[in-house]
Structures are given as C-alpha cells and as structure tokens.
N, C-alpha and C positions, 0 to 999 in steps of 0.2 A: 340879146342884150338885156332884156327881162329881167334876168337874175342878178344883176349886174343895182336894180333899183329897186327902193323898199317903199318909195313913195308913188305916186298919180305920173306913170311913163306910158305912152300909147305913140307910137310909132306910123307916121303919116308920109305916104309917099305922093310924090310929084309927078305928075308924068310929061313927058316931053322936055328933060330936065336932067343936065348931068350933074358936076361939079357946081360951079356958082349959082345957087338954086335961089337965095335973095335975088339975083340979075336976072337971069329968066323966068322968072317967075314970081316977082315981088309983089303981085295981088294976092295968089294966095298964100305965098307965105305970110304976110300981112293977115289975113283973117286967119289962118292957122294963128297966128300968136293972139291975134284978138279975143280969139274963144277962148285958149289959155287960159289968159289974165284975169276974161272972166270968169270963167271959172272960181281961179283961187279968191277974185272977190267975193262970191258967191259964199264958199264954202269958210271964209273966213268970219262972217257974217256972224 
C-alpha cells in the first residue's frame, strides 16, 4: 500500500486480532493512535 501514500504511512499489525481490531484490541489501538497524534503535534510545532 506504500505507494499508494506520499505522506508519514507505517503500517502496524495486531496480533491476536482479526476484523474488529478497535474491539479486540482497543488498548493498543488506542496508543497506536496516541503516538500518531503526537507525532503530527510534534512535527507541526
């Protein structure tokens, strides 16, 4: 999918986790998004 994006895309896998990856897994998808965010605060700075 890489080529697919011209901006900050990194591709994070879940383990133990099929389809509803919020549901199973809603801690770390939760800090997956938390680094995100900050990130782009970081870099907007």
């Amino acid at each position: 999918m890489e080529p697919y994006f011209t901006d900050r895309f990194e591709i994070k896998y879940i383990p133990r986790c099929r389809h509803w990856v919020q549901q199973e897994q809603p801690e770390l998808v939760n800090q997956y998004m938390l680094e995100f965010l900050a990130d782009l605060e970081e870099t907007e700075i």
